[in-house]
SEFI-198088 format. One line per field, with one value per residue (C-alpha): residue number from 1; x, y, z negated. Coordinates in nm, 4 decimals. Example, Ala and Ser with C-alpha at 12.3 -4.5 7.8 and 13.67 -1.06 7.14 Angstrom:
2
num	1|2
u	1.2300|1.3670
v	-0.4500|-0.1060
w	-0.7800|-0.7140
% end
This chain:
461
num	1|2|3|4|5|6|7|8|9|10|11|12|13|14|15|16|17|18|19|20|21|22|23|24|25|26|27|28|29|30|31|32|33|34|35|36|37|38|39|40|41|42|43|44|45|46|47|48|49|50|51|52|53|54|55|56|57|58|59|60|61|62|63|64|65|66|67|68|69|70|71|72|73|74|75|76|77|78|79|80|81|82|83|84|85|86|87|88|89|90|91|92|93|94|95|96|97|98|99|100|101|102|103|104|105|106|107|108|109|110|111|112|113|114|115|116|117|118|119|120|121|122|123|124|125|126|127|128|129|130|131|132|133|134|135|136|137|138|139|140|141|142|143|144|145|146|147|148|149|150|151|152|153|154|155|156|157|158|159|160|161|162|163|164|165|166|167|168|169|170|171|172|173|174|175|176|177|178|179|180|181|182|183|184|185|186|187|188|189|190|191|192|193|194|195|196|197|198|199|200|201|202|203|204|205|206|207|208|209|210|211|212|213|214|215|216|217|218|219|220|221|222|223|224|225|226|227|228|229|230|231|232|233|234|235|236|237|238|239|240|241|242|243|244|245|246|247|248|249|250|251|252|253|254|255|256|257|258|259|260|261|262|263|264|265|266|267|268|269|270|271|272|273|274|275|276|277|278|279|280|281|282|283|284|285|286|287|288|289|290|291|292|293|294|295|296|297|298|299|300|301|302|303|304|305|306|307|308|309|310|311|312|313|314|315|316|317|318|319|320|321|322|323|324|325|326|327|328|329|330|331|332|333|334|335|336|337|338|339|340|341|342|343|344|345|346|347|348|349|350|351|352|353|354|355|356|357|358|359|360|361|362|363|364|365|366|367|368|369|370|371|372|373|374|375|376|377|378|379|380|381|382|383|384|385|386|387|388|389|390|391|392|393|394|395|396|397|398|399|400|401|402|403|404|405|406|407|408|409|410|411|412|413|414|415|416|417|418|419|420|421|422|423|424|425|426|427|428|429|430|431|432|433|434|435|436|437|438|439|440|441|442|443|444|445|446|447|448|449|450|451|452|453|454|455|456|457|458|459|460|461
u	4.3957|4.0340|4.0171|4.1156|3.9789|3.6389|3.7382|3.8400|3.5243|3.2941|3.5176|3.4560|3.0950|3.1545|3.3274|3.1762|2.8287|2.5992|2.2718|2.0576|1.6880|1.6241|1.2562|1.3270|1.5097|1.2806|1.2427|1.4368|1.2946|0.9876|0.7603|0.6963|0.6581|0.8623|0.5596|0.5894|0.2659|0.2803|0.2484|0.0427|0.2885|0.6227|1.0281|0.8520|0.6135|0.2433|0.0155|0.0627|0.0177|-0.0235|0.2903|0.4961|0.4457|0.5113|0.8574|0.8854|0.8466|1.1168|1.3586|1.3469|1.4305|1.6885|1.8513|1.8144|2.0093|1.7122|1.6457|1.8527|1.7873|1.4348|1.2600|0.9876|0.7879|0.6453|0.3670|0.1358|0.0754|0.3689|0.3480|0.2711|0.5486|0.7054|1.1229|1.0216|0.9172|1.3253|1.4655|1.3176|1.4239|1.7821|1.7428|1.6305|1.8961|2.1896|2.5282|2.6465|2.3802|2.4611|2.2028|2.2444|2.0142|1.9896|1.7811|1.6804|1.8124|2.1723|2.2727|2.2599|2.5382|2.8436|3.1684|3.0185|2.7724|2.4318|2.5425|2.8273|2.6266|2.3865|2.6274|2.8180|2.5567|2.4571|2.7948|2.7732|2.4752|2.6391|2.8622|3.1623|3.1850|3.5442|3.7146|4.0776|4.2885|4.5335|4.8177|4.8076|5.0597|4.8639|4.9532|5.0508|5.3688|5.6293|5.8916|6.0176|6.3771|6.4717|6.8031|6.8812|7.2562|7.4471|7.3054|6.9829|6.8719|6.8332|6.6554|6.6503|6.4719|6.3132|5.9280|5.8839|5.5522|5.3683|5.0224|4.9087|5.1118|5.4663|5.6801|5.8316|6.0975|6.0838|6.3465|6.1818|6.2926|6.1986|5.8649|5.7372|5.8984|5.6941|5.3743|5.4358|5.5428|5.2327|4.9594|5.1623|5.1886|5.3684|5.4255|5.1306|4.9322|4.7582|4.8014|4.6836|4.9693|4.8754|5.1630|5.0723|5.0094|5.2190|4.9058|4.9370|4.5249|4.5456|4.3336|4.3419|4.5339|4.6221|4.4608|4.7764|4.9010|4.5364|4.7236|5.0284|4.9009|4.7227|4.5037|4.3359|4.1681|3.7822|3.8384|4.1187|3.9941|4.1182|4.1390|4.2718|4.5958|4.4950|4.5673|4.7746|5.0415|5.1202|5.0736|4.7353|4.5279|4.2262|3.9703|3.8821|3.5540|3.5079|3.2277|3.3172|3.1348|3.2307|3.2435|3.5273|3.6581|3.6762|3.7791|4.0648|4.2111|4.1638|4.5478|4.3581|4.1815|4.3356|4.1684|4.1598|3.9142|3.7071|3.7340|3.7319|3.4308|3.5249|3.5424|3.5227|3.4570|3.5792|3.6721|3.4713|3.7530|3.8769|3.5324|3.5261|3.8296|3.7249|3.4001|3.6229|3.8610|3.5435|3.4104|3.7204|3.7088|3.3560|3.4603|3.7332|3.5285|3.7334|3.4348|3.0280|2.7821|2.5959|2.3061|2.1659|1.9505|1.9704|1.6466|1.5991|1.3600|1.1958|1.2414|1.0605|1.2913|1.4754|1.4885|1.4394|1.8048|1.8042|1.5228|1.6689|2.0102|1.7674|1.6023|1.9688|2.1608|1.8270|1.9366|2.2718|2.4072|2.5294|2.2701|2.0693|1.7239|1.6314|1.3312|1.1790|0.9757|0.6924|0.4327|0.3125|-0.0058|-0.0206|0.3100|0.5311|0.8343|1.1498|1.2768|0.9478|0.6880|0.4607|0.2183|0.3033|0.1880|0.4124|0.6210|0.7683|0.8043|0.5645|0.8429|0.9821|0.6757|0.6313|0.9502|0.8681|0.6524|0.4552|0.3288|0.0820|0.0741|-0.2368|-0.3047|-0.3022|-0.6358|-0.6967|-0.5894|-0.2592|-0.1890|-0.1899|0.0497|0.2691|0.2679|0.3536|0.6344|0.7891|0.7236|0.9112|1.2162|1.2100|1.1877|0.8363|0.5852|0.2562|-0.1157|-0.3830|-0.5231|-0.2694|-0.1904|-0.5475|-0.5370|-0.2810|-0.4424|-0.6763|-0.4341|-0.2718|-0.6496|-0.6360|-0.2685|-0.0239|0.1609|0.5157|0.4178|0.2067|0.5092|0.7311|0.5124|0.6229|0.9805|0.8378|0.5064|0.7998|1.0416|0.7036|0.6235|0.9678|0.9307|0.6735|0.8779|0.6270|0.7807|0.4705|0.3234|-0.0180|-0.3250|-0.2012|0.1414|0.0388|-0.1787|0.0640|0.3097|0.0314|0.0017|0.4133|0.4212|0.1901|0.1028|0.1454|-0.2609|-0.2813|0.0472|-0.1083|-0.4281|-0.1959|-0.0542|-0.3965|-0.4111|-0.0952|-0.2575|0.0790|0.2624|0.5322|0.7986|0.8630|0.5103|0.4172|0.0918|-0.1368|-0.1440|0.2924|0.2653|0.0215|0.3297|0.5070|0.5692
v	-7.9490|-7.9582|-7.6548|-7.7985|-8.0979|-7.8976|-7.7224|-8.0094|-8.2393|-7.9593|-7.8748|-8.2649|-8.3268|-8.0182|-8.1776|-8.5102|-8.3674|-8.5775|-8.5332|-8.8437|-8.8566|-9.0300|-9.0330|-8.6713|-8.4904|-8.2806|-8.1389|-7.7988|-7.6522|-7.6225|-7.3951|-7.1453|-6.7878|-6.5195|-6.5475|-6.8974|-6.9663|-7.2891|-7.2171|-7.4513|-7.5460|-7.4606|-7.6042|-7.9544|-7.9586|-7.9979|-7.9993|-8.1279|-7.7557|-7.8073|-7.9880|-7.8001|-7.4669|-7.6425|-7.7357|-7.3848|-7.2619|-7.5330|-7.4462|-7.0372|-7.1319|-7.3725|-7.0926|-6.8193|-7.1007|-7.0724|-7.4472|-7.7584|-8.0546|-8.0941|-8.3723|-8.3877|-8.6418|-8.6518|-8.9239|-9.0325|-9.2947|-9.4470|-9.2059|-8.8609|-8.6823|-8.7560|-8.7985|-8.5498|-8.2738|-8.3316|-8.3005|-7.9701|-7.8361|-7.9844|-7.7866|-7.4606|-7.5099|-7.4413|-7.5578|-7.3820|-7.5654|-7.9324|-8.1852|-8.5665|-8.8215|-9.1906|-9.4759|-9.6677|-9.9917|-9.8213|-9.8475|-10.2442|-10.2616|-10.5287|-10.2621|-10.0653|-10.0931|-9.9275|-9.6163|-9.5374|-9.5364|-9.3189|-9.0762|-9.0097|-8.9018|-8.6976|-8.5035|-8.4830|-8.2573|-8.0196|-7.7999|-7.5639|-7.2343|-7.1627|-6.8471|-6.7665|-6.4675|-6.5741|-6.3657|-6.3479|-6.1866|-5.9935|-5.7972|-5.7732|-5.9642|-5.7589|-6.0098|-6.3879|-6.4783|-6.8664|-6.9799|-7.3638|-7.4959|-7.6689|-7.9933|-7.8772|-8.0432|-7.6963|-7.4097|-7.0737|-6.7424|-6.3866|-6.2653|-5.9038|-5.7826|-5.4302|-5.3027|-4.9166|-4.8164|-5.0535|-5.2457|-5.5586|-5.8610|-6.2018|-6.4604|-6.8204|-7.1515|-7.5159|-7.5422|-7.1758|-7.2051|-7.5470|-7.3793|-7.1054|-7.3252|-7.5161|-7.2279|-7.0993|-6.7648|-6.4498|-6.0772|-5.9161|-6.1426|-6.0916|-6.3407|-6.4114|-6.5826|-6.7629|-6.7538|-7.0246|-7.3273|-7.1793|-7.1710|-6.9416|-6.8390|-6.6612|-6.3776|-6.2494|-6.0470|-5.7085|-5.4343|-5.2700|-5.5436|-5.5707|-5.4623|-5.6494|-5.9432|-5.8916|-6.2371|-6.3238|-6.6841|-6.6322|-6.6682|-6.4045|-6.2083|-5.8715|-5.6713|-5.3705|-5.4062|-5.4225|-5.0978|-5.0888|-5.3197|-5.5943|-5.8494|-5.7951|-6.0231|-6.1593|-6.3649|-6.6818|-6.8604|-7.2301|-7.4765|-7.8569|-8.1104|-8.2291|-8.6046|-8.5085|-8.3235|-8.6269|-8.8441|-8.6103|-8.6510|-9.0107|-9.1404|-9.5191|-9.4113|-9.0542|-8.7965|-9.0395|-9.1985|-8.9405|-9.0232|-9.4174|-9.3612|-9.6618|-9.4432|-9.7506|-9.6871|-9.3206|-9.3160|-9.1399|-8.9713|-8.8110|-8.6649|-8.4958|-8.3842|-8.2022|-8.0704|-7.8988|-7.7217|-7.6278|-7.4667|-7.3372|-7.1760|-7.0083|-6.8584|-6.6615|-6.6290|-6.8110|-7.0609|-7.0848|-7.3884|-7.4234|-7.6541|-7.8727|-8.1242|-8.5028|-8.7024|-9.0609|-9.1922|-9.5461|-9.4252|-9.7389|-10.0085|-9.8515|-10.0822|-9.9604|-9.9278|-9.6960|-9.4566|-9.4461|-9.3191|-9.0865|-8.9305|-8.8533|-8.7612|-8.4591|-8.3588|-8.2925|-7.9150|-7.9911|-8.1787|-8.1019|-8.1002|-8.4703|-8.4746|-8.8624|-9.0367|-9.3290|-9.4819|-9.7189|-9.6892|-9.8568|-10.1015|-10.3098|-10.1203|-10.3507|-10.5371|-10.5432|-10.6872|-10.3569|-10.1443|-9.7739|-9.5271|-9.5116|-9.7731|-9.5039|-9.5514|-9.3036|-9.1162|-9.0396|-8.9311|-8.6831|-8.4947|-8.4710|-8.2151|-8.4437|-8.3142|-8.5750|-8.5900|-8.6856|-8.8891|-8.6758|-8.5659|-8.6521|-8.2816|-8.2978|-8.6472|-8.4852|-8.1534|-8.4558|-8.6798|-8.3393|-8.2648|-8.6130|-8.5804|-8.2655|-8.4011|-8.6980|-8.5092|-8.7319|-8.6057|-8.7543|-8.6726|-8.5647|-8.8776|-9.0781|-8.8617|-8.8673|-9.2482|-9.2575|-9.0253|-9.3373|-9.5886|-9.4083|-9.4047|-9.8163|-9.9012|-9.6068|-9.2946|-9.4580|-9.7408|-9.4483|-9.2833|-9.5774|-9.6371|-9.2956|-9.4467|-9.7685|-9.6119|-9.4189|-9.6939|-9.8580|-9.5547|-9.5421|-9.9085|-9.8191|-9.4827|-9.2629|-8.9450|-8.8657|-9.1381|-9.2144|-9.3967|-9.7746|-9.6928|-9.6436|-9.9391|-10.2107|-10.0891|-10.1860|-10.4818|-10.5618|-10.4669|-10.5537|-10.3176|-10.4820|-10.5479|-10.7641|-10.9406|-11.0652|-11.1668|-11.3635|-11.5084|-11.6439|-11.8314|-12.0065|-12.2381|-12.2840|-12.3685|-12.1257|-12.2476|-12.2160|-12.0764|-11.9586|-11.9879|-11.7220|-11.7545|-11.6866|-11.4003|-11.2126|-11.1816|-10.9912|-10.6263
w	-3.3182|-3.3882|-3.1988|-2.8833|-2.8696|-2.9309|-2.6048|-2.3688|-2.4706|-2.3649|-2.0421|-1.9633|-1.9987|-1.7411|-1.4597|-1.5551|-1.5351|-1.2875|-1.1845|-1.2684|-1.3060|-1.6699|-1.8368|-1.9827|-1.7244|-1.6569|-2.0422|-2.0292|-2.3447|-2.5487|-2.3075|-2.5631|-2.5368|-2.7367|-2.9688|-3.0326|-2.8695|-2.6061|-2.2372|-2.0798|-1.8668|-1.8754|-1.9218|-1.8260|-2.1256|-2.0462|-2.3585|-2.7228|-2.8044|-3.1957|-3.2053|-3.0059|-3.1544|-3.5066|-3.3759|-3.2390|-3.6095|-3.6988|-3.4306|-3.5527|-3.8894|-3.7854|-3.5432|-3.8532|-4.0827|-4.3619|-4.3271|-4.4340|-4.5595|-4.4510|-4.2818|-4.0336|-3.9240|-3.5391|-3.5921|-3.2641|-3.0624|-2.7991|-2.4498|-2.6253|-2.5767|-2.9376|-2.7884|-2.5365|-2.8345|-2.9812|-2.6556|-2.5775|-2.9469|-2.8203|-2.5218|-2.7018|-3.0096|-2.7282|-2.7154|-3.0575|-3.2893|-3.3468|-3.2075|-3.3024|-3.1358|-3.2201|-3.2570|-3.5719|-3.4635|-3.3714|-3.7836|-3.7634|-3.6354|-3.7273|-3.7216|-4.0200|-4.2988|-4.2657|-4.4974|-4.2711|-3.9892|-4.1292|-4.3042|-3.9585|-3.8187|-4.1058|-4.0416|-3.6744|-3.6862|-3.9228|-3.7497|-3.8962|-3.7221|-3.7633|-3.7133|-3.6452|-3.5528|-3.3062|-3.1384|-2.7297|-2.5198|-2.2313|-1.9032|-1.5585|-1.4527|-1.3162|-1.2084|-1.3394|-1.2936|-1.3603|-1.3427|-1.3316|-1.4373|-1.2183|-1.2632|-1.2836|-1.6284|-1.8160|-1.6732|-1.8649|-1.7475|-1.8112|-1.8242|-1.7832|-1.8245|-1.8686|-1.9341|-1.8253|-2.1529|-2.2032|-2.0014|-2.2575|-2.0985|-2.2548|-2.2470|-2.1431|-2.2344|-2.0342|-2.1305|-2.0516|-1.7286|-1.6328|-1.7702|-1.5531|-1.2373|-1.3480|-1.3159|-0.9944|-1.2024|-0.9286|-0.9604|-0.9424|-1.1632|-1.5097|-1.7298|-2.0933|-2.3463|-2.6602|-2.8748|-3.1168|-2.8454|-2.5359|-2.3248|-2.0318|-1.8830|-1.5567|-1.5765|-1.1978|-0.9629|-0.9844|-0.7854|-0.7595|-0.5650|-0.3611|-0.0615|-0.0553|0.1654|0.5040|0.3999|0.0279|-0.0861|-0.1407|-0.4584|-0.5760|-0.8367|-0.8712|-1.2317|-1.3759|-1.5824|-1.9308|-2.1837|-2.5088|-2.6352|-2.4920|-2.7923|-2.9459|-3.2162|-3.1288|-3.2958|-3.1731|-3.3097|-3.2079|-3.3576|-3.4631|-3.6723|-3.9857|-3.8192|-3.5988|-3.8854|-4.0599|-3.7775|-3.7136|-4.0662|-4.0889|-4.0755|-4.0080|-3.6619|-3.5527|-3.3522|-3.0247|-3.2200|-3.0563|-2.7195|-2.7981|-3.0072|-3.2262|-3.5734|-3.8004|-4.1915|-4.2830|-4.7011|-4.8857|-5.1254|-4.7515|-4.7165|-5.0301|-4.9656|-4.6371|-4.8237|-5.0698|-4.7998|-4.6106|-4.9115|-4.9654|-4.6437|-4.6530|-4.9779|-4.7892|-4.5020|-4.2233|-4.1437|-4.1703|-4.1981|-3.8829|-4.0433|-3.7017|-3.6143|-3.6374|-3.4234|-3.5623|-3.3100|-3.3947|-3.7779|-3.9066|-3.8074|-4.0832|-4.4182|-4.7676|-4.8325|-4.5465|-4.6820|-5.0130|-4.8898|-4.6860|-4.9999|-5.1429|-4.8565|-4.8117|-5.1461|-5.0433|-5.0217|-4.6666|-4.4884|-4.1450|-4.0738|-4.0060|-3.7452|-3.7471|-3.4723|-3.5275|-3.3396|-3.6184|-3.8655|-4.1759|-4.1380|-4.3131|-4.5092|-4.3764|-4.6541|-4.8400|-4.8757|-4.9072|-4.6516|-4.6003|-4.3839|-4.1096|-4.1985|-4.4473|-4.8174|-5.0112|-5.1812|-4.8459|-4.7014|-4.9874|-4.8855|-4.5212|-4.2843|-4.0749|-3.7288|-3.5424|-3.1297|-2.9788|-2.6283|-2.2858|-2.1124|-1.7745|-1.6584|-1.8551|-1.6894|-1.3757|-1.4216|-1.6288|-1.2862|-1.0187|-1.2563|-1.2034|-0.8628|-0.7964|-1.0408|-0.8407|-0.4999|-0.4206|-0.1606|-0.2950|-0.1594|-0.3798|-0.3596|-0.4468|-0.7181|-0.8403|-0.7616|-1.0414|-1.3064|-1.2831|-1.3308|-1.6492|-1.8109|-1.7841|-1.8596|-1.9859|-1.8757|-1.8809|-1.6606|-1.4392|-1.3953|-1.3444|-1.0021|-0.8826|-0.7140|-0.6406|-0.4271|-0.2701|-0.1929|-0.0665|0.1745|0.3324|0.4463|0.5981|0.7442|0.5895|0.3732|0.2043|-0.0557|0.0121|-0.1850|-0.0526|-0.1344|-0.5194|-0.4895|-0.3266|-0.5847|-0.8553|-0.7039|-0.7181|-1.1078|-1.3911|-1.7173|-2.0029|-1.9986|-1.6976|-1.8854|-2.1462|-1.8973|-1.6692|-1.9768|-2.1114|-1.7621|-1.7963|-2.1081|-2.2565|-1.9257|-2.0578|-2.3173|-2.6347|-2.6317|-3.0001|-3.1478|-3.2623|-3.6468|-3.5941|-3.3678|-3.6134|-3.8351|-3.6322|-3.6875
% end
C-alpha cells in the first residue's frame, strides 16, 4: 500500500505541476562545481560563497549517508540568501533524499501539541528505501478471446502471450478483462503484468507487427519482444517516510490521511512499533535509512520546550540533519526570561555547526536583480536596473525586487515593453520601504489608532 501511494503522489505533483514565479523560483541548486567550490554565478545563486560551499560539504555527507542527527545553524541578517541556501540543497538532494521545510510558527498550532508537530516532521525527512522482489508476467500478446454470457453480467476469457523463447495462454477473469479493455491492450502489443496488484503497463508495440497498419499515432513506440520466460522476478525499490508510514498504520486517521493532510496526534506505542519492524527489516536487508533534511526557518520563534525536545530528538538513532535559519542577535529565548545568541538556548548552540551569511555588494545586487528579470520575463535598461541597485543600498533587496512586476505593470500602461528609469521610479513612488513607513508614521502625531507608545513597543521581540 505504501508502495503505491508513494507512486501516485509523485505522478500528481507531475500533472499538477504549474509554473508560478515565487521569491525562490529561480534557485535550481547550489552553483557549485564538482569540486565543491562556488561559481560565481550559477543555478540562480550569486555570492555568499563561504556559506554555500559549507552546505556543499553538508549536502556530500548527507548524499554518502555519514551524517544524521546534526544541526546547523545559517545565521545573517534578513535578505542574504539564508531560505534560498536550503532550497538549493533541496534542489541538489533530488527526489530520493527526503527534504522537509517549515516554519517555526507552523508547531503552534491548535489540532496537535507542539511535540507532535515537531516529531512529524522529524519522520518526514527520514526516508525508508524499501526493496521488494515482485513477480511480472512479460511479452508480446498473441491474441485475447472474451466471451460474455448471455446476459452479459459475467465475462470470462484467454491471454496468450509469447516472448522470442515460449508461447504461455492464461485464462482471465472480470477484472483482467476491464484492465485490459481499460489500457486498450491488442495483438501485437507488449505488455508488462504485475501479478501481485493486477496492474497491466503497456510497454509498446511490436516491431513484428510495424507493418500491419498503413498509418501509426506519433507516439507508437515500437520494441523488440522480450527474451526468456515469460514470468520473471524483479526487484522493485521505492522510498517512503516514516510519517506516512505511520499515518498509514494509524487505524484512527488511515492512509487518506495523506491526501487530507489532517494527521491529528499519531500514538507513540504505534511508532515504536514501526521502528522495531523497520529495524527488523534492515537486519534482513529488505529496506535502508535514507537520513534527509528537515529546514526550520524562523528557528527562534521556537520556545524552550521546543529546543529541549530538539536536543533529544538529535540524540535519537533515527534522526535527520536539522538545518536552522535566524536573523536575530542577542534575543529573548521564548518562554524565558533570558538573552541568547540567536534566540537559541546555549546548550543548543553547543550541538550545532553555525554558518553566518553576510549582506550583498553592489555587484552581486545586480546579477541578483537580471536573474529576477529573466525568471520574470522583464526587459529592463541598464539604467533602470542600475537605478535599482541604488534603491536596494537605501531600503532592502526583497522590496528591490518586489518593484520588478510593478515597474513592469507600470511600463505596459504606458505600452512600453522595456522598463525604463521612470518606470522604477513611479513604482517607488506607489510603494513605500519599510524606512519611509516609519517616516510617514512620525508625521501622523498619533492620528492613527490604537497608537502604542514607545516605552511598550521596546518590548517587543
Amino acid at each position: 500500500m505504501s508502495m503505491q501511494i508513494s507512486t501516485g503522489a509523485s505522478e500528481l505533483r507531475d500533472i499538477t505541476k504549474m509554473e508560478r514565479i515565487g521569491a525562490h523560483s529561480h534557485i535550481r541548486g547550489l552553483g557549485l562545481d564538482d569540486r565543491l567550490e562556488p561559481r560565481a554565478n550559477s543555478q540562480g545563486m550569486v555570492g555568499q560563497a563561504k556559506a554555500r560551499k559549507a552546505a556543499g560539504m553538508i549536502l556530500k555527507m548527507v548524499q554518502e549517508g555519514r551524517i544524521a542527527g546534526r544541526a546547523m545553524l545559517f545565521a545573517g541578517p534578513p535578505s542574504t540568501g539564508k531560505t534560498a541556501i536550503a532550497l538549493g540543497m533541496a534542489q541538489s538532494l533530488g527526489s530520493d533524499v527526503p527534504f522537509t521545510m517549515i516554519a517555526a510558527s507552523e508547531v503552534f498550532s491548535l489540532s496537535m501539541s507542539k511535540t507532535e508537530a515537531l516529531t512529524q516532521a522529524f519522520r518526514r525527512s527520514i526516508g525508508i528505501r524499501i526493496k521488494e522482489e515482485t513477480e511480472i508476467i512479460e511479452g508480446e500478446v498473441v491474441d485475447i478471446q472474451i466471451d460474455r454470457s448471455l446476459t452479459g453480467a459475467t465475462k470470462t476469457g484467454k491471454l496468450t502471450m509469447k516472448t522470442t523463447d515460449m508461447e504461455t495462454v492464461y485464462d482471465l477473469g472480470t477484472k483482467m478483462i476491464d484492465a485490459l479493455s481499460k489500457e486498450k491492450i491488442l495483438a501485437g502489443d507488449v505488455v508488462s503484468i504485475d501479478k501481485s496488484s493486477g496492474k497491466i503497463s503497456k510497454i509498446g508495440r511490436s516491431y513484428a507487427r510495424s507493418r500491419d497498419y498503413d498509418a501509426m499515432g506519433a507516439d507508437t513506440k515500437f520494441v523488440q519482444c522480450p527474451e526468456g520466460e515469460i514470468q520473471k522476478r524483479r526487484e522493485v525499490v521505492h522510498t517512503v517516510s516514516l510519517h506516512e508510514i505511520d499515518v498509514i498504520n494509524s487505524r484512527t486517521q488511515g492512509f487518506l490521511a495523506l491526501f487530507a493532510g489532517d494527521t491529528g496526534e499519531i500514538k507513540p506505542e504505534l511508532r515504536k512499533q514501526i521502528d522495531t519492524k523497520v529495524a527488523e527489516w534492515r537486519e534482513e536487508g529488505k529496506a535502508e535509512i535514507v537520513p534527509g533534511v528537515l529546514f526550520i526557518d524562523e528557528v527562534h520563534m521556537l520556545d524552550i520546550e521546543c529546543f529541549s525536545f530538539l536536543n533529544r530528538a538529535l540524540e535519537q538513532e533515527m534522526s535527520p540533519l536539522v538545518i536552522m535559519a535566524s536573523n536575530r542577535g542577542m534575543a529573548r529565548i521564548r518562554g524565558t526570561k533570558f538573552m541568547s545568541p540567536h534566540g537559541l538556548p546555549v546548550d543548543l548552540l553547543d550541538r550545532v555547526l553555525i554558518v553566518s551569511t553576510k549582506a550583498y555588494s553592489d555587484d552581486e545586487v545586480e546579477k541578483i536583480i537580471q536573474i529576477r528579470c529573466l525568471e520574470e520575463d522583464v526587459k529592463m535598461t541598464p539604467e533602470a536596473s542600475e537605478v535599482l541597485v541604488a534603491m536596494a543600498a537605501s531600503t532592502t533587496l526583497r522590496y528591490v525586487l518586489n518593484l520588478i512586476s510593478c515597474a513592469q505593470v507600470v511600463a505596459r500602461k504606458r505600452k512600453a515593453e522595456i522598463v525604463d528609469t521612470p518606470d522604477v521610479r513611479r513604482a517607488y513612488d506607489y510603494f513605500m520601504d519599510e524606512k519611509r513607513s516609519v517616516q510617514w508614521l512620525k508625521t501622523q502625531q498619533g492620528a492613527l489608532v490604537f497608537e502604542e507608545t514607545a516605552d511598550v513597543g521596546s518590548e517587543i521581540m
